[in-house]
C-alpha positions, 0 to 999 in steps of 0.5 A, a space after each residue: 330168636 330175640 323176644 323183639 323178633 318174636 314180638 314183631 313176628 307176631 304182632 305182624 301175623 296178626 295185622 296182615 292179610 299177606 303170606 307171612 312166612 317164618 320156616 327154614 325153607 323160605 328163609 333159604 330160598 330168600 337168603 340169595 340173590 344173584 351176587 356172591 353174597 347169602 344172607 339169611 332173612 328173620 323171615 319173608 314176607 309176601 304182602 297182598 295189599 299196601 296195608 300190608 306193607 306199611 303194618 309191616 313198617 310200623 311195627 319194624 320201627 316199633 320193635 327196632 327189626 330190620 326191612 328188605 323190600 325186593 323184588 325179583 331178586 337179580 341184584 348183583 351186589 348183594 343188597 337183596 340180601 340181608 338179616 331182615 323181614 324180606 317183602 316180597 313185591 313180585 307176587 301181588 302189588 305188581 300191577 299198571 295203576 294209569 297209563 297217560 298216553 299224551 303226557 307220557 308216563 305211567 303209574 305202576 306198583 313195585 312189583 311189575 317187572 319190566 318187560 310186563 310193563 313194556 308189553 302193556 305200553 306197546 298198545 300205546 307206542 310207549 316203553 320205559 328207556 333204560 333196558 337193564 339185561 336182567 328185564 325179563 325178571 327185574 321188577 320196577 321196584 329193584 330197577 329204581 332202587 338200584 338205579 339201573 340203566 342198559 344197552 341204551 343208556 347213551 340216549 335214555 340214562 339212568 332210571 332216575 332220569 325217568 322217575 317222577 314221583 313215588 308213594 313210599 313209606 318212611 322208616 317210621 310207617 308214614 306213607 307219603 309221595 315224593 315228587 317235583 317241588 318248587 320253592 314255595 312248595 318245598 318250604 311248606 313241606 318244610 313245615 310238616 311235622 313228624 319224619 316227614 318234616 325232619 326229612 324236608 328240612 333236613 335235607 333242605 338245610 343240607 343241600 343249600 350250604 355252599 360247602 355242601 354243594 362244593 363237596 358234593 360237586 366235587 366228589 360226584 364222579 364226572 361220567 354221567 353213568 353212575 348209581 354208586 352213594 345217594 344222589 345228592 347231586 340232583 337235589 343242588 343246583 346247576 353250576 359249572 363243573 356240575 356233572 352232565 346227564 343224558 336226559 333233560 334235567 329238572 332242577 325242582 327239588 325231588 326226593 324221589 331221585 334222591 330214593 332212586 339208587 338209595 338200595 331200599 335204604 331210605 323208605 320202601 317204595 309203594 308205588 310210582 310215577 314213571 316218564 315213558 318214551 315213544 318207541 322207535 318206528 324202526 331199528 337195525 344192527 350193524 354186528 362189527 366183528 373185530 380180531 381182538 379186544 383192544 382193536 375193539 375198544 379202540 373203535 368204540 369212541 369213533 363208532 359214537 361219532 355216528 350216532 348210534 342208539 347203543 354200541 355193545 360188546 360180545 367178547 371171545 368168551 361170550 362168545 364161546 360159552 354161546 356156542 357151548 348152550 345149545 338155545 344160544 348157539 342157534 341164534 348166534 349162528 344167525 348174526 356172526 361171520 367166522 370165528 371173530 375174537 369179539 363183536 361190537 352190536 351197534 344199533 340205530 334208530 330211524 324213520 324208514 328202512 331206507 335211513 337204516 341202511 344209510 346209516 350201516 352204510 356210513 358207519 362202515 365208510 367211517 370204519 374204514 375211513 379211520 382206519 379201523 381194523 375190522 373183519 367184517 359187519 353183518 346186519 339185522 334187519 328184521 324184528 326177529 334178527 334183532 331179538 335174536 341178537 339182544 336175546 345173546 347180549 342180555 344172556 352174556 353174564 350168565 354165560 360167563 357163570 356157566 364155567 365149569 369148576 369152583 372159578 367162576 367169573 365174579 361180580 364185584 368190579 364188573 360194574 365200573 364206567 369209566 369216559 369212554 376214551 380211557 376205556 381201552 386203558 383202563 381195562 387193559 390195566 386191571 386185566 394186568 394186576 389180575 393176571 400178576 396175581 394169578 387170577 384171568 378175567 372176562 368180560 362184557 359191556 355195554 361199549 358205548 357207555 364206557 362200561 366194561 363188565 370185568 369179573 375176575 375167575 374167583 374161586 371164593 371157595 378159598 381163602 387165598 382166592 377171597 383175599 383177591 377180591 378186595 386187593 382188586 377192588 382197591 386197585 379200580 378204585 385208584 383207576 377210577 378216581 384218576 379216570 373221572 370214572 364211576 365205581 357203580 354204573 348200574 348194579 348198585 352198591 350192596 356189600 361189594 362195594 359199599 364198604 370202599 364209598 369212602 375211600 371211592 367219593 372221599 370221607 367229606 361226601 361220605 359223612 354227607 352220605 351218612 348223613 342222609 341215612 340218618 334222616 330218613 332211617 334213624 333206627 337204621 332198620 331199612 336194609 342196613 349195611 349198603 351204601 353207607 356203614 357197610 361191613 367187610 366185602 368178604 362177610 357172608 359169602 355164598 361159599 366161602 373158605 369153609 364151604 364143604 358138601 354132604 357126601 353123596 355117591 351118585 347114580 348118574 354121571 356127573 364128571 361133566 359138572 365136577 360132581 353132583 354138588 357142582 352141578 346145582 353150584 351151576 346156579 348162580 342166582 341170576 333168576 332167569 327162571 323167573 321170566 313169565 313172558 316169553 321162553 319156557 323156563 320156567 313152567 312151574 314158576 310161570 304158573 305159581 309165581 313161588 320162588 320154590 318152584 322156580 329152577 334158582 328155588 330149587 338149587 338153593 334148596 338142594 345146595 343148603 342141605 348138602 352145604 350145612 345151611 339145612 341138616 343133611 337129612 333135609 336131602 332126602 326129606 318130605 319137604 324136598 321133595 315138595 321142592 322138587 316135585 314141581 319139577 317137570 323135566 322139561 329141559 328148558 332150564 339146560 337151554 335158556 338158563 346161561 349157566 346151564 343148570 340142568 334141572 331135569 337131570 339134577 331132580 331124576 338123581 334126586 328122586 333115585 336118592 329119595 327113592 333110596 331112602 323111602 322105597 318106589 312108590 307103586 305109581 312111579 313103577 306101573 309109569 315105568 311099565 308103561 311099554 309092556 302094559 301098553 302091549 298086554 293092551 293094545 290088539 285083541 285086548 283093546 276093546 276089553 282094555 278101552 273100555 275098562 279104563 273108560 269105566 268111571 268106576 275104575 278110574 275112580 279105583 285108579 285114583 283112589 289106589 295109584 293117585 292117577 286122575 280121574 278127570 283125564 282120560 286115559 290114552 287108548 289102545 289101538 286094535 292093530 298096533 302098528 307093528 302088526 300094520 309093519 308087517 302086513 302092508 306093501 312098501 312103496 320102496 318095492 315098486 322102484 327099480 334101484 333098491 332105495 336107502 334104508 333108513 330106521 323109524 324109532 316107533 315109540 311107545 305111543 305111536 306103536 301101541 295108541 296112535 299107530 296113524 303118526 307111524 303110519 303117516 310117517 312110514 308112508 311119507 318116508 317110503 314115497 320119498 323113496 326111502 326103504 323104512 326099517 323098524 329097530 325092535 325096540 320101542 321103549 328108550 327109558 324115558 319113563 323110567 328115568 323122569 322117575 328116578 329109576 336109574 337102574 331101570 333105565 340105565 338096563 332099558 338104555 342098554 337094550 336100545 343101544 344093543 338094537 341101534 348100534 349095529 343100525 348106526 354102524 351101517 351109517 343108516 339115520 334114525 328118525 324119531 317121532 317123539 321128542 323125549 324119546 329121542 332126547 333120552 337117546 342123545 342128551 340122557 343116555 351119557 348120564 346113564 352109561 358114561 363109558 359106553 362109547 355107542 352112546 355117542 355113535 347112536 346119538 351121532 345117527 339121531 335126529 327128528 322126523 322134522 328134522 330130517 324131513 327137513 335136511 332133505 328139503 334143503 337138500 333138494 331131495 324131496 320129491 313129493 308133490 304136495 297140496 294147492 289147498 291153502 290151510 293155516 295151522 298152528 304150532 306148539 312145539 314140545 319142551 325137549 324139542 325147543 330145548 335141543 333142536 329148536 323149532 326150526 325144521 318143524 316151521 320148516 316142513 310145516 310149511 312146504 305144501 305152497 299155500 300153508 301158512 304157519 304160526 308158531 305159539 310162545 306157549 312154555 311147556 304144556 303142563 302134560 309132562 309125561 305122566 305129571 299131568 295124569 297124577 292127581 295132586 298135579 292135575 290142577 296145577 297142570 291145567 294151570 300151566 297149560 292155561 296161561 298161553 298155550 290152551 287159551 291160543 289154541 282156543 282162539 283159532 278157527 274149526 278150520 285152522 290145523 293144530 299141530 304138536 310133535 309131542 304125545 303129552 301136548 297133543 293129550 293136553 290140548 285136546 283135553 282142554 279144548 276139544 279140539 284133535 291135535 296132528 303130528 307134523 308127519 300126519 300133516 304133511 301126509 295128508 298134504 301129498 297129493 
């Protein structure tokens, strides 16, 4: 560490009330974004207060150390990486300042990202116009730096068409707002001292010489969809050949769009004034399914003639990664028709529902009167058709990431626009020149626009393969120039593509661009290297030819992934686990807002130790382990996650690993025991072992001794378990004349030995609708043991349920599980466990949940129940295994059979209960809190009368913990719905 570093590092510690943080693992979790690019920060920075932030600058131009101000870490071009002090915005100056409903705009802090800020709007019919893919994560200070756009962009532009004014620091610490001047105004600014005044006159005397303007003019590209350089075009004024915009257009002079796109490069945004847009009464898709890619292009131009809001593209490999990512599947099932090559999503806006559907009417008479070779259109009419369809859209870069090996679709060209006429040529040309090289391509785009997202399959884990990269990007770039068209679009400059703004907008425009950097950054301290004076494109890469890997002899199977290693190289970066407001991924994230502890987090961390980046030690490390700890498994990341990083496997092999190198904790083997403990309690020993758990004193005992909390109570145990109850009662099935079908109920550990009533229920149900219930004589599946890490217990526990459930699955008899961990041990954990097993996949065939047979058979027309007229409300919550491999589906299904029961369905992320995570104590605070943020303040909120249903024993535990109230089991509900 130079003194200058070490000064700053100080002096800053000293002045600010932020979290100022220098160790080798924060520097790690911020060295990447969602590029191909790792970089390393000084140190990071999580400030609390504006103060902050401007101590921060002072003292950085005091002490000549580079700034990288960043928010949600999604850019895509590297530039929310560098050697720097990163601050952090997401965490505390992420707030709403003024919402002006009349005059349309809102102030708001860096920090908000932009579907918090949307949902805040909705209550005044307002949003922010351009929709960038990454909203859900993407804070308002990085989508104004990158000067993103989206699926909308035909009617709303860029971002910089939205941005009014902004409170920013200047490279030297001034704080100051730059916003719209008239002429009298700009000249008085003129007259200001210090950077302030240097920058007004500066820039004033700049973009008022004639050649300047001529230069300017002539090497801004002509498509109005472009973020690339600095926006010196909206400061000259408007003259003939002066590139159009798709927004009205203010000719005062306005800095602020001048900051707009500038990459963090020019000052450090504080806070800013956005214009608003109303948000449209009504919409509706047209899904056009094409037979190939070009016969898709071609049409783009001729669907624009209707008026669409937004045409985008789902091609052949989106499409198929969609069907390969469980979540994504089920949703794409609900909108595509056959097996197309592609789809052009094509949205309008309306009035009415009337006009809506006039509208896809015409756009098919159009098609057809055109001669446009399409398969079919299929429509989304309701709110929740649409979200299901944008919900696909916006996954569709991560999909591609989710290619199993070393080649990865990678960005560097993906973000080029080009006249939507040249569209078809254009791309058809580049997938040319790769393919002469060796190298395939895929892609997505935003159609409407003119830009094709095209990532070439890189593996940049070789030389051969990095030096594609930029023979690729120098071919575009001759393409685009010819074309008119943009060489960024919406993802911004960064290290991809700053090194190649010369030869792209011409050495003339260029040196205006240096130029201007000059102004505003005369120490070159604000993140150096983007936009202008960049270094080569193939400079700290994330991988690189020589990345190498620790080598580690794992416990599960990971030949699906290519190795261990190649499973946590899943992560690309894209930081979808960051989403706080809707999904369950990523549930420790939600609650603690560190990047550790979201799924990105923690395969960084993982990844630098076995790459060299951290000792190897570090692997199996105490602090690891704090990485990992927060982890609850709760599968969210394998459904939601495009790539499909599977957290919750990579931490049990991790624990396995760590539990190598530093023994079991007693803790983690009494959970694994919880099957033969519960027997020894439950029957005649219940009363003794009920009220020996309940004492005070012993809970206190067990805390002190097992780390297990003595806030919660313990489960208890039945006094009849429900075997014993099996075995005594009558079946229904008796009294009928043909002998009914067998069919296998899996009681699981909880509902054979603490809430025999959910088996009961179940069996009872099951038996009414005539079917003969068989018990498999197993009750434990492993789950305990495998959350974890005691790979070698659960892999022989695996074995004993397969020895019991094969011979069941032979016969062809179905499965049903009461318990959603229980059954996706069986059919997503055991391949990992015995790989070469082939009863593994014949049992698993034979699973399924009780909602989801129960479900089949109301399909079917096979229930034959008589059910309740009572008119009941209830509310669900469904368990994070179940939403991550089943969906809710046929719970909402069944739930609502009875005729006069009403069902609501909670966005309510992962309860925090976990299994045992939520009864140790070190986590008993942070499990509240996650339970806290949606799911116990919802159940709250309901009246005494409304029924709470939740398929999962640890959800049921935690809500009843935190609100009192009893929690059913769907198969409690329904049976009681029997008349």
């Amino acid at each position: 560490m130079s003194e200058a570093l070490f000064n700053f590092l100080q002096e800053l510690g000293n002045r600010t009330s932020g979290d100022l943080r220098t160790d080798e693992y924060s520097r790690i979790l911020y060295s990447t974004d969602a590029s191909i690019y790792q970089v390393k920060p000084h140190a990071v920075l999580l400030p609390q207060t504006v103060d902050d932030v401007q101590a921060a600058v002072e003292l950085a131009a005091k002490h000549q150390v580079p700034l990288l101000p960043r928010t949600g870490g999604s850019s895509l071009a590297g530039q929310a990486v560098n050697q720097a002090l990163v601050m952090d915005f997401t965490r505390h100056l992420d707030k709403v300042l003024e919402v002006n409903q009349e005059e349309m705009w809102v102030r708001a802090q860096p920090g908000i990202v932009l579907d918090a800020l949307n949902i805040y709007l909705r209550k005044y019919g307002l949003q922010f116009g351009p929709d960038p893919a990454s909203s859900n994560r993407a804070a308002m200070g990085g989508i104004v730096s990158n000067n993103s756009t989206g699926s909308h962009s035909i009617m709303y532009g860029m971002t910089a068409d939205h941005v009014l004014e902004m409170e920013l620091l200047l490279a030297d610490g001034t704080l100051t707002r730059f916003g719209p001047l008239a002429s009298a105004a700009l000249l008085q600014h003129t007259q200001k001292s210090g950077l302030e005044g240097d920058i007004y006159r500066q820039l004033h005397a700049l973009t008022l010489d004639p050649t300047n303007q001529e230069t300017i003019r002539s090497g801004t590209p002509r498509h109005w969809r472009r973020c690339g350089g600095y926006n010196l075009d909206r400061l000259i004024p408007v003259a003939n050949g002066r590139p159009t915009y798709h927004w009205p257009y203010d000719e005062r002079f306005n800095l602020a769009k001048l900051v707009c796109g500038a990459e963090g490069g020019l000052g450090v945004i504080t806070e800013l004034k956005l214009n608003l847009v109303p948000l449209p009464r009504h919409t509706a898709l047209a899904i056009v399914h094409f037979n190939s890619l070009p016969e898709a292009l071609t049409a783009v131009p001729l669907m624009l003639e209707v008026g669409p809001s937004a045409v985008e593209l789902l091609d052949n490999l989106g499409l198929t990664m969609c069907r390969d990512v469980p979540e994504y599947a089920r949703l794409l099932s609900t909108f595509i028709q056959g097996t197309p090559n592609c789809v052009l999503i094509t949205e309008f806006y309306g009035e009415s529902e009337a006009e809506l559907l006039s509208k896809i009417d015409n756009l098919e008479r159009h098609l057809k009167g055109q001669l446009v070779n399409f398969t079919a259109v299929s429509r989304a009419l309701t709110s929740q058709q649409q979200t299901d369809v944008w919900t696909v859209r916006k996954v569709g870069l991560g999909l591609m990431m989710s290619i199993k090996g070393d080649h990865k679709p990678i960005p560097f060209i993906e973000d080029a626009a080009v006249p939507v006429e040249h569209l078809s040529e254009y791309v058809t040309k580049v997938e040319q020149f790769c393919n002469d090289i060796g190298t395939d391509v895929a892609y997505y785009a935003h159609a409407s626009a003119g830009c094709i997202h095209i990532r070439p399959l890189i593996n940049t884990k070789t030389a051969k393969e990095v030096a594609k990269l930029p023979a690729i990007t120098g071919f575009s770039v001759d393409l685009l120039r010819g074309y008119g068209g943009s060489f960024s679009s919406e993802h911004g400059d960064g290290r991809a593509r700053s090194w190649l703004n010369e030869k792209f907008f011409g050495a003339e425009l260029y040196r205006l661009y240096q130029q201007v950097k000059q102004i505003f950054d005369p120490q070159n301290i604000l993140n150096p290297g983007t936009v202008v004076n960049a270094g080569p494109m193939t400079e700290n890469l994330r991988y690189g030819e020589g990345y190498q890997v620790i080598p580690i002899t794992p416990h599960l199977d990971f030949s699906g992934d290519q190795g261990f290693d190649r499973a946590v190289e899943m992560c690309n970066g894209a930081g979808i686990c960051r989403k706080r407001t809707t999904g369950t991924m990523c549930p420790s994230f939600m609650a603690t807002r560190e990047e550790e502890h979201a799924t990105r987090g923690r395969a960084n961390a993982l990844r630098a130790a076995m790459s060299g980046e951290l000792p190897g030690s570090e692997f199996t490390s105490e602090r690891m382990y704090e990485v990992m700890e927060l982890c609850v498994s709760c599968k969210a990341c394998k459904a939601e996650c495009p790539s499909s990083v599977d957290m919750a496997k990579i931490k049990a092999e991790f624990l396995a690993q760590y539990h190598d190198a530093h023994g079991t904790p007693l803790r983690d083997k009494l959970f694994a025991n919880i099957t033969p403990l519960s027997r020894l309690g439950s029957g005649v020993m219940a009363p003794l072992a009920n009220w020996t758990l309940g004492n005070g004193l012993i809970r206190k005992g067990l805390e002190r001794t097992f780390g297990i909390s003595a806030k919660r109570s313990l489960p208890k145990f039945a006094k009849q378990s429900f075997v014993d109850w099996f075995k005594k009662h009558t079946p229904l099935g008796e009294a009928q004349d043909a002998p009914p079908q067998r069919i296998v109920l899996f009681n699981d550990t909880f509902s054979t030995y603490n809430d025999p009533h959910i088996a009961i229920a179940a069996t009872e149900l099951l038996e009414a609708v005539g079917f003969e219930v068989i018990l498999p004589g197993v009750t434990d599946c492993g789950r305990p043991s495998f959350s974890k890490g005691l790979v070698s217990k659960a892999r022989n526990i695996a074995k004993t349920v397969l020895n019991h459930l094969a011979p069941l699955a032979e016969q062809g008899l179905p499965i049903i599980f009461l318990e959603p961990s229980d059954l996706s041990a069986i059919t997503d954990d055991y391949e990992s466990l015995l790989p070469n097993d082939g009863r593994v996949a014949l049992v698993a065939a034979h699973c399924c949940s009780f909602e989801e047979f129960i479900a089949e058979l109301a399909e079917n027309g096979e229930l034959k129940l008589n059910f309740t007229d009572e008119a009941r409300h209830l509310v669900l919550h469904g368990h994070c295994h179940q939403k991550a491999l089943i969906g809710t589906k046929p719970a909402r299904r069944i739930l609502t059979l009875p005729p006069n029961y009403t069902l609501e369905e909670i966005d309510s992320s992962c309860c925090g209960m976990a299994g045992s995570f939520g009864y140790e104590a070190e986590h008993y605070d942070i499990s509240l809190k996650m339970a806290e943020r949606r799911l116990l303040p919802a159940m709250r909120a309901t009246t005494p009368e409304t029924i709470l249903v939740a398929p999962g024993v640890s959800c049921r535990q935690q809500i009843k913990h935190g609100t009192g109230r009893q929690v059913r089991h769907p198969a409690e509900v329904l049976r009681a719905a029997v008349r």
